[in-house]
N, C-alpha and C positions, 0 to 999 in steps of 0.2 A: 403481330402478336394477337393471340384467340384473347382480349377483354374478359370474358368469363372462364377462362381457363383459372383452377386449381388446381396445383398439383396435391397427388395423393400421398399418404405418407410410406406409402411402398416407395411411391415414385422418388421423395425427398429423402428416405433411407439409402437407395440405390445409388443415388448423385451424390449426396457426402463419401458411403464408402468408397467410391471409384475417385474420388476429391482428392481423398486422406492416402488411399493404396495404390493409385495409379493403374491400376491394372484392370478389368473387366473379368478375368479369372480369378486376381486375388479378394475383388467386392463378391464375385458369386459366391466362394466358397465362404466368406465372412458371414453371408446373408442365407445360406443352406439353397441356393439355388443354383437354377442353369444360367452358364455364362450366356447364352441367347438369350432368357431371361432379362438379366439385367440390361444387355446394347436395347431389347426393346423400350425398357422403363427409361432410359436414358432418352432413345430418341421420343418416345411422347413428351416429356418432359422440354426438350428442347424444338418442337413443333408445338408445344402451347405457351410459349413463351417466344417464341419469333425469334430465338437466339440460338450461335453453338456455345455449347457451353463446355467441350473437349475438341482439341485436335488432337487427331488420329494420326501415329504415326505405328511403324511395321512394329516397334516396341514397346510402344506407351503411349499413353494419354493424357496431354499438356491441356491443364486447365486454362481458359481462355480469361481474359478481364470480367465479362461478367461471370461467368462461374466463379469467380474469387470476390465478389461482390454478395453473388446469390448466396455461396456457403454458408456466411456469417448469419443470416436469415433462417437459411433453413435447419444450422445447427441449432440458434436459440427454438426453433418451432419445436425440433423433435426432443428436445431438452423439457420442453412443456408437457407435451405428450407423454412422454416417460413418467415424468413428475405425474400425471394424471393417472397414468395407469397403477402406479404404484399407490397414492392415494386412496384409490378404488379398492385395490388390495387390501389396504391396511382396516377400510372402513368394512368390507366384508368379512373380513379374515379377524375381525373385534380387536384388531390391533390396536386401535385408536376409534374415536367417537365422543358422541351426547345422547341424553335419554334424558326425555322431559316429561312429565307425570305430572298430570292433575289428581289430587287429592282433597279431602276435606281432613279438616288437622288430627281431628276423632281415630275416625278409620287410620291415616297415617300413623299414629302414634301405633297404634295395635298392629297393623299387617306390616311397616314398613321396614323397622328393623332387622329385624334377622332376615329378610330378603336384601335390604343393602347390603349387611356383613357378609352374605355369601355371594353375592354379584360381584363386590369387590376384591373377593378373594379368586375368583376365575376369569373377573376382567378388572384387572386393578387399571386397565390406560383407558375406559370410560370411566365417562363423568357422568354423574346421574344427576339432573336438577327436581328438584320436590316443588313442585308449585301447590300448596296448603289454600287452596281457596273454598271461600263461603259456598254453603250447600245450591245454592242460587246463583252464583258463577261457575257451576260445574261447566255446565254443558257447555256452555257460551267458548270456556277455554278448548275445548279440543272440538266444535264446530267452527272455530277462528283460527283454530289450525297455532294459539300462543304453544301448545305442548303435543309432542305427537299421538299421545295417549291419557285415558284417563282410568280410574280405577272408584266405583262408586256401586252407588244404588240411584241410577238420576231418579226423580219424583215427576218428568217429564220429557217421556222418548222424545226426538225430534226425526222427522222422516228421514235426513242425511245424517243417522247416524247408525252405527252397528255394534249389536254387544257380543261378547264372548264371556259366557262366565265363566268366573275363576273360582267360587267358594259357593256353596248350597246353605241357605241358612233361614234362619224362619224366627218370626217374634216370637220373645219369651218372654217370664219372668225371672226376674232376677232378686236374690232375697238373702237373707240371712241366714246361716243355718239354723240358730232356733227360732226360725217365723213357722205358723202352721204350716202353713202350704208348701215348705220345706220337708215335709216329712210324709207329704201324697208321692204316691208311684207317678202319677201324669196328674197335669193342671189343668182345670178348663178354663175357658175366659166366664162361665157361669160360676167359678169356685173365688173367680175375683171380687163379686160381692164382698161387701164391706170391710174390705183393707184396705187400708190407705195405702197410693201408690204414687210412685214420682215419673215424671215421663217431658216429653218436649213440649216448648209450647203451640197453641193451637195455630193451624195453617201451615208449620214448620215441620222438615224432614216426615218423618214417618206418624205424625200426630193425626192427619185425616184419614189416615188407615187405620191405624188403632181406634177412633171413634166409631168409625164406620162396622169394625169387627165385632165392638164392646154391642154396639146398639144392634146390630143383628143377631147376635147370642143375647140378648135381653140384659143387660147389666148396665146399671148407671157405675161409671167409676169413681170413684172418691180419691181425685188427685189432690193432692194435699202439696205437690212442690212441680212446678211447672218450669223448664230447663233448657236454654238455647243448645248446650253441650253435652251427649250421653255422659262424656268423661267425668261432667258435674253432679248428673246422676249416680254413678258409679259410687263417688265419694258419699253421696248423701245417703246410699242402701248402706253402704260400709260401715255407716257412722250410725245406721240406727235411725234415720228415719223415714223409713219404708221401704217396699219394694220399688222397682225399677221394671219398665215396660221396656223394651228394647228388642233388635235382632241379638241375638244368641253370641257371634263373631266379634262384638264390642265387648260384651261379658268375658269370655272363656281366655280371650287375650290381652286380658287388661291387669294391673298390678295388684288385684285382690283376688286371688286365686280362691280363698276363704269362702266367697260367696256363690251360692247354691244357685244354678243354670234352668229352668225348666221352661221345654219347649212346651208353649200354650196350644191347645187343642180345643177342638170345637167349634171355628175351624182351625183346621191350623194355615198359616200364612207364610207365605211364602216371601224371604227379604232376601235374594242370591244378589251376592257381589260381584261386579263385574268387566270387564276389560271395555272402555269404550271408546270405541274410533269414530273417526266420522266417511263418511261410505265413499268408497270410490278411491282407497288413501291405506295404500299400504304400509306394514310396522317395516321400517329399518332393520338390518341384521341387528342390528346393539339393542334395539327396543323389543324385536322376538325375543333376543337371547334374553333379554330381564322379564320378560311373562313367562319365558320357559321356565328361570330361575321361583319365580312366584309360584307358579303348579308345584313345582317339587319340594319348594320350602316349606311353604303352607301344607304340602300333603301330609306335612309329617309333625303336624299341629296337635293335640291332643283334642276330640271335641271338634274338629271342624272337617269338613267333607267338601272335599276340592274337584273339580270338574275336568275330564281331560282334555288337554290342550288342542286345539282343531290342528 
C-alpha cells in the first residue's frame, strides 16, 4: 500500500457505484462516462491501496472483504462532500447565510431601516447582524475582521483598509424654518456669525473639522450646546435651541422632516459615507447583495446622492 495514497473523489464515486450496481457498464452509464473510464479509476484505486477491491468474473463484480469495509468510509466521505457542495450553493445562491455590519447607532438609525426591510424581503433566509459601535471602535471592528463590513465616515483611514462609497454628502446646517438663515438661497460658514449653533463635542466625530472649517473661513462659532450624539442635536434644533452643524445624510433621514437642510459653502466640505472593508478580504455573496441592496435603497432617498456601486 502507497502510504501517501488518496484516493480522489472521482476515484471514491467510481468504487461505490460499481459496489452498489455490480457492473462496470451500469457505474459508467450512472456516472456519464466510458465503461474504460471507470475499470481505470477502479484499478488506480485499488493499486494505491495495495488491495483488490472486485473479483472479476465473465458477468460481474464480487466485492471483495475489504471493499465491503472500504464502502462504508467512502460512502460517509462522498456524503460529506455532497453536503459541502450543496452548502456552497446555498451560500452563493443567498439561499442561506450572515451579514455583519459595523455601524455607529446615529447613522444606523437613519440609513438602516428601509435597507433591512428590503434585504429581507429579497433574502428573507439571511440573517443580518447590526453591530451599533462607538465612533472610535469603528475601524478596530472590521480591521479585526469582528464583522465583515462597516458603513461610516472613519475619522481615521488605516493603511489595511478600503473604502467604497455609498452616499455623497457634505456639512451643513441644520435649522428651523423660521431661523434667518432659513430663508438664504445658500449658506456660508461666514453667514454663521452670530447664531448660536449646537454641534458635537470637541475632538469627537466631525468636530475637528468643523473647527478647522469655521476658523479658516474666519468665524468664531458660538456653540451654545455641545453633543456626543447628532440624533441629540437633531432634537435640540427641533426644539428651538439652535441650529445644528452636521453632514447633511443625518438631517434629511431623520424623524424631523420639518427642519430646513442647508448645505454650507465657503468651503464646502465634503462627509461621503462609506462601505469599509479591510484590504485584501473580499464581501461574501450575502454581504455584496446587501451593499447592492444599500445603492438602490438609498438611491431613491429624497436629498441624498448615492455613488455607483463598483
Amino acid at each position: 500500500m502507497n502510504k501517501k495514497f488518496a484516493p480522489t473523489v472521482r476515484q471514491l464515486r467510481a468504487f461505490v457505484a460499481v459496489y452498489q450496481l455490480g457492473k462496470l457498464s451500469a457505474a459508467a452509464e450512472q456516472l456519464f462516462v466510458t465503461q474504460s473510464a471507470i475499470s481505470v479509476l477502479i484499478r488506480q484505486i485499488e493499486q494505491g491501496l495495495g488491495t483488490r477491491l472486485f473479483d472479476r468474473t465473465t458477468r460481474s463484480l464480487q466485492p471483495t472483504q475489504a471493499a465491503r469495509e472500504a464502502v462504508v468510509v467512502a460512502e460517509r466521505i462522498l456524503r460529506d462532500v455532497d453536503s459541502l457542495g450543496s452548502s456552497f450553493r446555498d451560500l452563493s445562491g443567498l439561499r442561506r447565510g450572515r451579514v455583519c455590519v459595523a455601524i455607529t447607532p446615529t447613522l444606523a438609525a437613519i440609513v438602516m431601516p428601509p435597507v433591512i426591510r428590503r434585504f429581507a424581503t429579497l433574502y428573507s433566509d439571511i440573517h443580518v447582524v447590526v453591530d451599533d459601535c462607538a465612533p472610535e471602535q469603528f475601524m478596530s471592528r472590521v480591521i479585526d475582521e469582528h464583522v465583515d463590513f462597516g458603513i461610516g465616515t472613519p475619522e481615521k483611514m488605516l493603511a489595511d483598509a478600503d473604502l467604497q462609497t455609498l452616499m455623497h454628502d457634505h456639512l451643513s446646517l441644520v435649522c428651523a424654518p423660521d431661523h434667518v438663515l432659513a430663508r438664504k438661497k445658500s449658506v456660508r460658514w461666514a453667514d454663521l456669525a452670530g447664531h448660536p449653533v449646537i454641534t458635537v463635542r470637541p475632538g469627537y466625530g466631525i468636530r475637528p473639522m468643523i473647527d478647522a472649517t469655521a476658523s479658516g473661513a474666519g468665524v468664531a462659532l458660538d456653540v451654545v450646546n455641545e453633543v456626543s450624539f447628532l440624533s441629540t442635536a437633531l432634537w435640540m434644533t427641533a426644539s428651538g435651541l439652535g441650529a445644528s452643524i452636521m453632514p447633511s445624510a443625518f438631517a434629511t433621514g431623520s424623524a424631523y422632516p420639518d427642519l430646513v437642510v442647508k448645505t454650507l459653502s465657503g468651503p464646502q466640505v465634503s462627509r461621503d459615507i462609506s462601505v469599509v472593508t479591510k484590504r485584501g478580504r473580499s464581501l461574501s455573496a450575502a454581504s455584496q447583495s446587501f451593499v447592492d441592496v444599500m445603492h438602490a435603497t438609498l438611491g431613491k432617498r429624497k436629498g441624498v446622492s448615492t455613488a455607483q456601486p463598483m
